[in-house]
Structures are given as structure tokens and as C-alpha cells.
N, C-alpha and C positions, 0 to 999 in steps of 0.2 A: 173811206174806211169807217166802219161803226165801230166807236168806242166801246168800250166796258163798263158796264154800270156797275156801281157802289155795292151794290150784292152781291154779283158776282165775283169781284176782289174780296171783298171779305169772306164767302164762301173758299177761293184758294186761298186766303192765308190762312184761312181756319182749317183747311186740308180737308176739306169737305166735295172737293170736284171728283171726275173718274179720270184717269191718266188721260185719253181722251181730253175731255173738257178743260186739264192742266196745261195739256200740251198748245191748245188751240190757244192759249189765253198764254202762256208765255210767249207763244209766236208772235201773237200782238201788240206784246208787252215791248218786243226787241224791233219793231218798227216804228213807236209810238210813243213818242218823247213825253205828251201829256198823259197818257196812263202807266209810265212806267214812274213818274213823279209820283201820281197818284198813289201806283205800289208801293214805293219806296217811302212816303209819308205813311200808310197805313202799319209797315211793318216797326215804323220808326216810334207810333203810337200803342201797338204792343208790346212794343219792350218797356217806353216808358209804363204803363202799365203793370206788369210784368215786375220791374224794379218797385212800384210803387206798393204792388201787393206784396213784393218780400219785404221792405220796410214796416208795415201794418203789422206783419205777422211777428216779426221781430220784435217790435214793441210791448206784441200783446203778451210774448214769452216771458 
């Protein structure tokens, strides 16, 4: 089975794929114990993210 590369996952988290290309890559996702960690750490780093630019913004208010 060929993995997912690092672009490709951040392309679907960033909602960037075509349902298509969504769809192939969650199918892969729900077979694939290490790219669905991988998912699950990327989305895990945009929230921290995410939190971390509303704190920034908070402060600067």
C-alpha cells in the first residue's frame, strides 16, 4: 500500500483536494494506522496553532 505524503495531508486538511482526491485519501486513511496518526497529529497542530493565533490576537487587543 503507498502511503501519503506530507503534502498531500496538508493539502486535505487545508480543504484544498477535489471530493475525489478527499475521498481516495480518507479511504486510505481508514486502512492505515500510520497515516491516520499522521492525520490526526497534523490536525492536532492546527488547532494548537489556531489557539495560539487567538491568544496573539487577544493580547494585541
Amino acid at each position: 500500500m503507498l502511503c501519503i505524503d506530507e503534502q498531500a495531508l496538508a493539502s486535505w486538511a487545508e480543504g484544498r483536494l477535489s471530493k475525489r482526491e478527499a475521498a481516495t485519501l480518507l479511504l486510505h486513511l481508514e486502512r492505515c494506522d500510520d497515516c491516520r496518526l499522521a492525520a490526526d497529529l497534523l490536525e492536532q497542530q492546527q488547532r494548537v496553532n489556531t489557539l495560539c493565533g487567538d491568544l496573539v490576537d487577544a493580547s494585541a487587543a
